[in-house]
Every structure is written in C-alpha cells, then in structure tokens.
C-alpha positions in Angstrom: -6.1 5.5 -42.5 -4.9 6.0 -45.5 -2.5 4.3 -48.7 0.5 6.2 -46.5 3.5 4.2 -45.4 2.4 2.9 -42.1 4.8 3.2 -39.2 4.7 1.3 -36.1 5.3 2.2 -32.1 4.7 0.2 -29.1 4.0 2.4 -26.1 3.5 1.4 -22.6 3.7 3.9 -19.5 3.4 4.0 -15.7 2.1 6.5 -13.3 2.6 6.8 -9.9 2.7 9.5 -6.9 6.4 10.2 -7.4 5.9 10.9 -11.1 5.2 9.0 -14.8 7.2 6.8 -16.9 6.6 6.6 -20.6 8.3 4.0 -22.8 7.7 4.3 -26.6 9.3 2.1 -29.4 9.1 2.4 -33.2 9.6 -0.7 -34.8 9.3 -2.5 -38.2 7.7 -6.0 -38.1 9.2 -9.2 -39.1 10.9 -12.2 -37.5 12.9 -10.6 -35.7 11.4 -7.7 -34.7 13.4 -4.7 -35.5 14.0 -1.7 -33.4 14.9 2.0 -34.5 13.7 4.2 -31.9 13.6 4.4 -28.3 12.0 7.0 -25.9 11.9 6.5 -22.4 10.3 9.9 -21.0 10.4 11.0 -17.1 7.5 13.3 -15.5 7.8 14.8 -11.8 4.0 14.9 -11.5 1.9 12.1 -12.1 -0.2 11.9 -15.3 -3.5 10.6 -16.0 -4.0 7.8 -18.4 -5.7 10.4 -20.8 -2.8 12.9 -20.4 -0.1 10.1 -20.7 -1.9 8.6 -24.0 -1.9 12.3 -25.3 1.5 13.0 -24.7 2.6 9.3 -26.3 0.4 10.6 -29.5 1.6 13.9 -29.4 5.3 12.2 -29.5 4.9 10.1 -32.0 3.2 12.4 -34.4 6.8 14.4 -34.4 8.7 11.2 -35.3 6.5 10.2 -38.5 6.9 12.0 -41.9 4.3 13.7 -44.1 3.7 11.0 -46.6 3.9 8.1 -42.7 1.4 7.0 -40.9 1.7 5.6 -37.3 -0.1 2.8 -35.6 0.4 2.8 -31.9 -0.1 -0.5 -29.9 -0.8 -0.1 -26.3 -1.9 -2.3 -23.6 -5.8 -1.2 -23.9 -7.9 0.9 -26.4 -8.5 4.2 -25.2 -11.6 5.9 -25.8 -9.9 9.1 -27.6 -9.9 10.2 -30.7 -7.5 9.0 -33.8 -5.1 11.7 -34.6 -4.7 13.3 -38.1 -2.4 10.5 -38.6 -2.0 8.9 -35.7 -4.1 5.6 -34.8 -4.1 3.6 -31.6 -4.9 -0.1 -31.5 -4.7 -2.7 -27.9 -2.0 -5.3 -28.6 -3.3 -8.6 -28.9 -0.5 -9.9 -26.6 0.3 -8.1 -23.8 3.9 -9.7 -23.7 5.0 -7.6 -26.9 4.8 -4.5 -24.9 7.4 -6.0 -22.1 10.4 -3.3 -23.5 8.2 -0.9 -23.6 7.2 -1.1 -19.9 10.7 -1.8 -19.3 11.8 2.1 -20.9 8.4 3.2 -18.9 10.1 1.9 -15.3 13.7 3.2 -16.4 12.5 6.7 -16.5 11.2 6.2 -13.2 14.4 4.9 -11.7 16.6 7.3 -13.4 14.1 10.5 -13.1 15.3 11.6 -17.0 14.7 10.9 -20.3 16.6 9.4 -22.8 15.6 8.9 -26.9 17.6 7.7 -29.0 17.5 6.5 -33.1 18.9 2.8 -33.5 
C-alpha cells in the first residue's frame, strides 16, 4: 500500500441454498465510529466464499477514488490476492463486523439490494 488516502469497509456475507447476502460498510474510524456507506447486495444463486470475497473487492474498488486506498476488514483472511488498490485484512474482533452481517441477512430476507451514501 501506498502514501494514498486510505479508506475503510467492513464486509461480511452469508451464503446459503436460497441465495447470498453481502453486507459492506465504509467507515471512517474514531470514537464513534462513523458510517457513510451502506451496501446490502442480494444473489438468487449461492456464491462461494472466493466468488463472494471477489465480488465484495470488485464493489469496493468502484466506491474509492484514484488518489484512495481501501482496507477491507472481514471475518477471516482469504488466501487471494490484494487488488491494485484494494487490501483485505481479518478483524481482530469479530463483533465489529455485527452491521455488516446484519446488511448480509437483510438481503436475504428482503431478496434485493439496497446501497445507499450516509
């Protein structure tokens, strides 16, 4: 990574037979924790943990700008290959990613997506 402005997501996703959930947050740190972005993405088919962490990469790539860099935090490191500018790290606390499995399960419920800037 480089001297870029560093950007921060927490991701968290769920797959089962009826389909995936994906929940991604960007954030910026500090006490409190502020949120400015929300994604909470709904597949019909199931995805694989490899296809779901692409597609969560693939995502936030689109939301960062040219001089950003993004640091994904996700439940466990993944043995795939940092992006251009795209890095994935396992949070440290598992607790931190609780709204983002809670966007993950909406999706399921609702079967749509929602995204919104905050």
């Amino acid at each position: 990574m480089s001297d870029k402005k560093r950007v921060h997501f927490r991701a968290a996703f769920y797959n089962t037979e009826q389909g995936s959930g994906v929940g991604i947050e960007r954030y910026e740190p500090g006490k409190p924790v502020k949120i400015t972005y929300i994604a909470s993405v709904y597949f019909d088919e199931g995805l694989s943990s490899r296809e779901a962490v692409k597609f969560i990469m693939s995502h936030v790539e689109k939301l960062i700008g040219e001089d950003e860099e993004a640091m994904i935090r996700l439940q466990r490191r993944y043995n795939l290959p940092n992006w251009n500018k795209v890095l994935i790290r396992k949070v440290e606390n598992p607790v931190r990613l609780t709204e983002a499995y809670n966007l993950a399960n909406d999706a399921l419920q609702r079967k749509s997506t929602i995204t919104e800037e905050i």
